[in-house]
C-alpha positions in Angstrom: 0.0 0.0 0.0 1.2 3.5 -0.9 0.3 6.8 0.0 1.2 6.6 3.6 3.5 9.6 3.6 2.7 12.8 4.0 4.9 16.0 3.7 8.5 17.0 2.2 10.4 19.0 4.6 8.5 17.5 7.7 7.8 14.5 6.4 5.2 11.5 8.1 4.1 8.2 7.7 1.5 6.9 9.6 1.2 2.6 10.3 -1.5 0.9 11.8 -5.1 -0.5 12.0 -7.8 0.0 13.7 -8.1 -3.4 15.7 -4.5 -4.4 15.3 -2.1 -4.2 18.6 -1.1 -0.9 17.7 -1.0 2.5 14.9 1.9 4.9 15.1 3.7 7.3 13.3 7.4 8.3 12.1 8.2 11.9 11.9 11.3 12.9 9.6 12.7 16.1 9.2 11.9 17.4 12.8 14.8 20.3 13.5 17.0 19.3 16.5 17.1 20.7 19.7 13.2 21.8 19.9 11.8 21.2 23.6 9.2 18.1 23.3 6.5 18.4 26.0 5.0 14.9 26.3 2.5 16.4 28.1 1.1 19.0 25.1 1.4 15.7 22.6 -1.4 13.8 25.2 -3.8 17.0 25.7 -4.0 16.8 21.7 -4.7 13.1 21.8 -7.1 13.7 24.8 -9.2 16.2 22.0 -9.7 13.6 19.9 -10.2 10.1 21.6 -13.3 8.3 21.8 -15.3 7.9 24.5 -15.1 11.4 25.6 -18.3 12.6 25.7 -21.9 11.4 25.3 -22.6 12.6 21.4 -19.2 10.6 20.1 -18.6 6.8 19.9 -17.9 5.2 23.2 -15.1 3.0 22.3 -12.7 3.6 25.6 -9.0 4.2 23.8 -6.9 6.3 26.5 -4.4 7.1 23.4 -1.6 6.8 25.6 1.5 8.0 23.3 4.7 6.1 23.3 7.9 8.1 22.0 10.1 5.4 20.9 13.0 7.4 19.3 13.8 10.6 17.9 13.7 12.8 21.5 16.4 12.9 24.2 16.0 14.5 27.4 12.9 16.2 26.4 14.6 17.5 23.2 14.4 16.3 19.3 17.3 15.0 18.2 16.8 15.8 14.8 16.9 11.8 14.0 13.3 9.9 13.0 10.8 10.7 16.1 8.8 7.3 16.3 5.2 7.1 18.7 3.5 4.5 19.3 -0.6 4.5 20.6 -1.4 1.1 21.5 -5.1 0.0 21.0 -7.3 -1.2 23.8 -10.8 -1.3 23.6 -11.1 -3.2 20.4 -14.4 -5.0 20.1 -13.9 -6.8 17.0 -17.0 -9.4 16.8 -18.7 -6.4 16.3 -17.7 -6.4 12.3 -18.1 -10.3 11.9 -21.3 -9.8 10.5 -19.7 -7.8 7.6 -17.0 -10.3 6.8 -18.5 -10.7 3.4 -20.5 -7.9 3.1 -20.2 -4.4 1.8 -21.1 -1.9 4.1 -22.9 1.2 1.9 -20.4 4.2 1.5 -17.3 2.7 3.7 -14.3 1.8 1.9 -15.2 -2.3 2.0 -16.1 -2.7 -1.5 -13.0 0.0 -3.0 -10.1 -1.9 -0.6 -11.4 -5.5 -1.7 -11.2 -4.7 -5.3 -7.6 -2.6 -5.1 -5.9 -5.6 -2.5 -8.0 -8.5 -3.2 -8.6 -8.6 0.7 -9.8 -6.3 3.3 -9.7 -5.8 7.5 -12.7 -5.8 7.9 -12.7 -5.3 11.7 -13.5 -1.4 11.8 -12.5 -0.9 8.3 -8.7 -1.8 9.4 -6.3 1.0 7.3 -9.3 3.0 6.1 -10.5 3.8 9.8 -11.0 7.4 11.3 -8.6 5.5 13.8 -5.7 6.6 11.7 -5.9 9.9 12.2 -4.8 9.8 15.8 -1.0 9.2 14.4 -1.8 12.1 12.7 -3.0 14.1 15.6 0.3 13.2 17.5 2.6 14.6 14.8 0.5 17.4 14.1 1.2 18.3 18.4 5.2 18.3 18.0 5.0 20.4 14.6 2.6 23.1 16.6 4.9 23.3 19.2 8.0 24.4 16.9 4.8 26.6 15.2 4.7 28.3 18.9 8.2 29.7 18.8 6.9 31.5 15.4 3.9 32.6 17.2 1.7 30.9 14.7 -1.7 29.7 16.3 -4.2 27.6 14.6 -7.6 27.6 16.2 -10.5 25.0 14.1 -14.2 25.1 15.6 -17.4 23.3 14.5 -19.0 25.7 12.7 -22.2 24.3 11.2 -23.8 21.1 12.3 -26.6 20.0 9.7 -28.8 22.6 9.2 -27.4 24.3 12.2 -25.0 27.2 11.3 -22.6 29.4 13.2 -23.4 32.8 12.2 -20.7 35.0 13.4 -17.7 33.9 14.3 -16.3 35.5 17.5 -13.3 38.2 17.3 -11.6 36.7 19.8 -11.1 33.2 19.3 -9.0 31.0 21.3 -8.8 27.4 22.5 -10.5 28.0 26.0 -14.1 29.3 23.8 -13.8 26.5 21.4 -13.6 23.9 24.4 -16.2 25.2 26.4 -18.4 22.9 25.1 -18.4 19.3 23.8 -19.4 20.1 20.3 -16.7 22.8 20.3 -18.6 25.7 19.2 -17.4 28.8 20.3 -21.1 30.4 20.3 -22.6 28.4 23.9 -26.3 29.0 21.9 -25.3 27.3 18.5 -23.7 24.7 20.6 -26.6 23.6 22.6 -29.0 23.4 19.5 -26.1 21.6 17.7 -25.7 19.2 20.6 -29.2 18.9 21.0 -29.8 17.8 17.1 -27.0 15.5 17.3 -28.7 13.4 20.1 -31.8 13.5 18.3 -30.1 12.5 15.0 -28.0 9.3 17.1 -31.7 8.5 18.7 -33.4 8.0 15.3 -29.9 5.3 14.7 -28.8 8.4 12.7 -25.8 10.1 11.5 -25.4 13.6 10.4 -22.7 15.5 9.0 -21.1 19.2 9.6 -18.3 21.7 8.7 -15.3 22.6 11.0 -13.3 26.6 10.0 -9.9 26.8 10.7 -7.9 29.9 11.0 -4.4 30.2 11.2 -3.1 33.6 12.4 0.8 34.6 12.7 1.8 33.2 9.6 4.3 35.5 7.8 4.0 36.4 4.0 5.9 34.0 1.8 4.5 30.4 2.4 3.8 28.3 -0.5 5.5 26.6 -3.4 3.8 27.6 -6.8 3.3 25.8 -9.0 1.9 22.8 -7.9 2.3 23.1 -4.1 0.4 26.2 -3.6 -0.1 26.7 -0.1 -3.9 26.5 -0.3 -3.8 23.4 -2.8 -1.6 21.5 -0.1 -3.9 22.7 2.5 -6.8 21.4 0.5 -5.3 18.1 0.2 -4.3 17.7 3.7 -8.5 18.2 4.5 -9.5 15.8 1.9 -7.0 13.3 3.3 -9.2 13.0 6.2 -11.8 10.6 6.7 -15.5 11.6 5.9 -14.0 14.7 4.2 -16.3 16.2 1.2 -15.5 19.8 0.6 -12.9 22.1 1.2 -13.4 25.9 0.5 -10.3 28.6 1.4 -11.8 32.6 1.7 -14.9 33.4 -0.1 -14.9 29.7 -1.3 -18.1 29.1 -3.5 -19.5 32.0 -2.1 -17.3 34.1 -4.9 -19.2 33.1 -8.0 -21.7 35.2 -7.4 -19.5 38.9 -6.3 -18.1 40.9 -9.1 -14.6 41.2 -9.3 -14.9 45.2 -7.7 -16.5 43.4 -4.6 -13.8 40.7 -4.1 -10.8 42.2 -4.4 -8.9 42.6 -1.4 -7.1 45.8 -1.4 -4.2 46.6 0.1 -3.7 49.0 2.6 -0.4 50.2 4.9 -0.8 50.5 8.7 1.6 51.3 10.9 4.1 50.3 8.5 2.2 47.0 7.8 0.8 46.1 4.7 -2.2 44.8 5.2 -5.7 43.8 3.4 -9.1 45.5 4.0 -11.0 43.0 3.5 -10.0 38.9 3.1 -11.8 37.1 0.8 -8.3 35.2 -0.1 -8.1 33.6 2.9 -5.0 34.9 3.9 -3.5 33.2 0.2 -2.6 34.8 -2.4 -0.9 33.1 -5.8 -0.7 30.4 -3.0 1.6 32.4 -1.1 0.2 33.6 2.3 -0.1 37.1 2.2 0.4 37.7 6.1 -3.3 37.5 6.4 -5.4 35.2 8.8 -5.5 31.9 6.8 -9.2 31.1 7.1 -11.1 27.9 5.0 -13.6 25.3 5.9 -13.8 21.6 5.8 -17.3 19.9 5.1 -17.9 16.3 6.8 -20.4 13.8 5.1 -22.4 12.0 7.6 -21.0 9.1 9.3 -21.4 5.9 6.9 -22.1 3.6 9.4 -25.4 3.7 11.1 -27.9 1.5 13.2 -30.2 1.2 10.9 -30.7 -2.4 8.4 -29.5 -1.1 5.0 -29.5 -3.2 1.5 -25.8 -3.8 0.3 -24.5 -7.1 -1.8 -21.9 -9.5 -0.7 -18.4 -10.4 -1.7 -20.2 -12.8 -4.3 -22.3 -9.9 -5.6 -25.6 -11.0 -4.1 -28.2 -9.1 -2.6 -27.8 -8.8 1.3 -29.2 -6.4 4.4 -25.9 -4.8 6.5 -27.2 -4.3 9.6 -25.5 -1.4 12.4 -23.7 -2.4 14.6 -20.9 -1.5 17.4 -19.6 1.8 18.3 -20.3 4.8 16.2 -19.9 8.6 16.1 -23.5 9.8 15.2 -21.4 13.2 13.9 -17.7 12.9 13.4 -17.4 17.2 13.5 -16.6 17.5 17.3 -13.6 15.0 17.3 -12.0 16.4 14.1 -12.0 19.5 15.4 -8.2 18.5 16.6 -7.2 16.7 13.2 -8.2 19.9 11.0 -5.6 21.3 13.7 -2.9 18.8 13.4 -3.3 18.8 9.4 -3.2 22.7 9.1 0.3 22.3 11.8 1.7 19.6 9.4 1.3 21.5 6.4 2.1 25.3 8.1 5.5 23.6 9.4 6.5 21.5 6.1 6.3 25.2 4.2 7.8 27.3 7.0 10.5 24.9 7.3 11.2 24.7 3.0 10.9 28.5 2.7 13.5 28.7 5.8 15.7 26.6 3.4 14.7 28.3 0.5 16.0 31.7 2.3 18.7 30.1 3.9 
């Protein structure tokens, strides 16, 4: 299997399934010397496990991490930094009644045809489980983002039919996780919460966006042609599970202004240039423009629900899948920190190739 490798200056690869002993990742290209607090890596992990909270799967994974190389005496060493997140709480009877069946919109039917076999115990590989490698990675690169001042903030921003309005001027970590949808509006949250646990009551699932915005990043980021800042941004979203849309800016909303409307112009404050208004996105030519970096990540509803739904078998006939195990009825609240560990991975892999590029 290919395409386990992310990045080119900070580089990952992520191993693992989702009822095996163990996933993991290997970060390369981690600059020596930077402080590792183990302690920053588990709060991140924390923000995404299961269990933790009554409108997310209860599968009980602690998400312990394991640093098996790469850090000495609470600094990297600039060698391969290896962690390891063991598995607990697997449950896998729970998928035998799939074993030859093809559960409607999972990744059963594309894996069997592309490797001839599948794990079919929680999708194996193609499990939302993967992503907490990713979220462990993503902690170390925002911590050498910190000593650039760059802070990346995601929040759940629309929930069905449910929509944030306004987002807040002041937005930090302590307002998104005020609440367990992490909303940083406490009214939107409670309707959003609310409509989940109706949605997991009818054996439901329902879908949602998360916005991201990245503030402190300087102007210069990117790599035209083809690794335009927002492009490798875009693919980093899509890379995760459930993943359906991915706007930067204005988005979709800009078919419909004139070009007089859209155009940011440029302004100079206190010796700053500066934009008046940001319909960019903070990306420009995908360069960042010093801007806040804003875009949005749509999430399809979660594939797997408790409901009996017709599918076919590995033979091709005519079968009913039926919902079972441990499910998240919406997937937004706990990808709230793996928007936030893609955006780090990607911030970090430019900042660290325009560094060189500079050097």
């Amino acid at each position: 299997m290919r395409g386990n490798i992310f990045g080119k200056a900070f580089k990952i690869s992520t191993y693992g399934e989702s009822h095996g002993p163990a996933i993991g990742v290997t970060i390369d290209g981690c600059p020596s010397n930077l402080e590792i607090s183990e302690s920053l890596i588990q709060e991140e992990m924390d923000r995404r496990r299961p269990g933790q909270s009554s409108i997310v799967t209860q599968r009980q994974e602690g998400d312990t991490i394991e640093i098996l190389s790469g850090v000495f005496e609470g600094k990297s060493t600039g060698t391969p930094i290896s962690i390891l997140i063991r598995n607990k709480d697997q449950k896998s009877k729970d998928y035998s009644h799939i074993k030859d069946s093809f559960r409607p919109s999972h990744a059963d039917y594309t894996y069997n045809k592309k490797y001839g076999n599948r794990d079919y115990r929680g999708g194996g590989r193609s499990s939302a489980r993967e992503t907490a490698a990713r979220v462990a990675a993503g902690a170390i690169a925002r911590q050498y983002l910190a000593l650039s001042n760059i802070e990346i903030n995601a929040f759940v921003s629309q929930v069905g039919h449910i929509v944030l309005e306004k987002i807040p001027t002041t937005l930090n970590r302590a307002l998104i996780e005020q609440n367990i949808i992490r909303c940083p509006d406490p009214e939107t949250a409670s309707q959003m919460i609310d409509y989940i646990k109706l949605i997991k009551k009818e054996g439901d699932t329902i879908g949602g966006v998360i916005t991201c915005v990245i503030k402190g990043c300087s102007v210069g980021l990117g790599e035209p042609v083809f690794d335009k800042l927002h492009a490798d941004l875009g693919k980093a979203m899509l890379s995760i599970n459930a993943v359906k849309g991915f706007e930067i800016g204005s988005g979709f909303s800009a078919v419909s202004m004139k070009g007089s409307e859209h155009n940011d112009v440029f302004v100079k404050k206190d010796n700053l240039v500066t934009t008046k208004t940001n319909f960019s996105g903070g990306v420009q030519g995908g360069i960042s423009n010093g801007m806040d970096i804003v875009f949005r990540v749509a999430f399809k509803p979660v594939a797997t629900i408790m409901r009996d739904q017709q599918s076919i078998d590995k033979n091709g006939d005519s079968t009913v899948v039926k919902g079972k195990g441990r499910h998240d009825p919406c997937v937004v609240p706990r990808a709230v920190p793996i928007v936030e560990a893609m955006s780090s991975l990607v911030i970090i892999d430019h900042l660290l190739r325009q560094r060189t590029t500079l050097a």
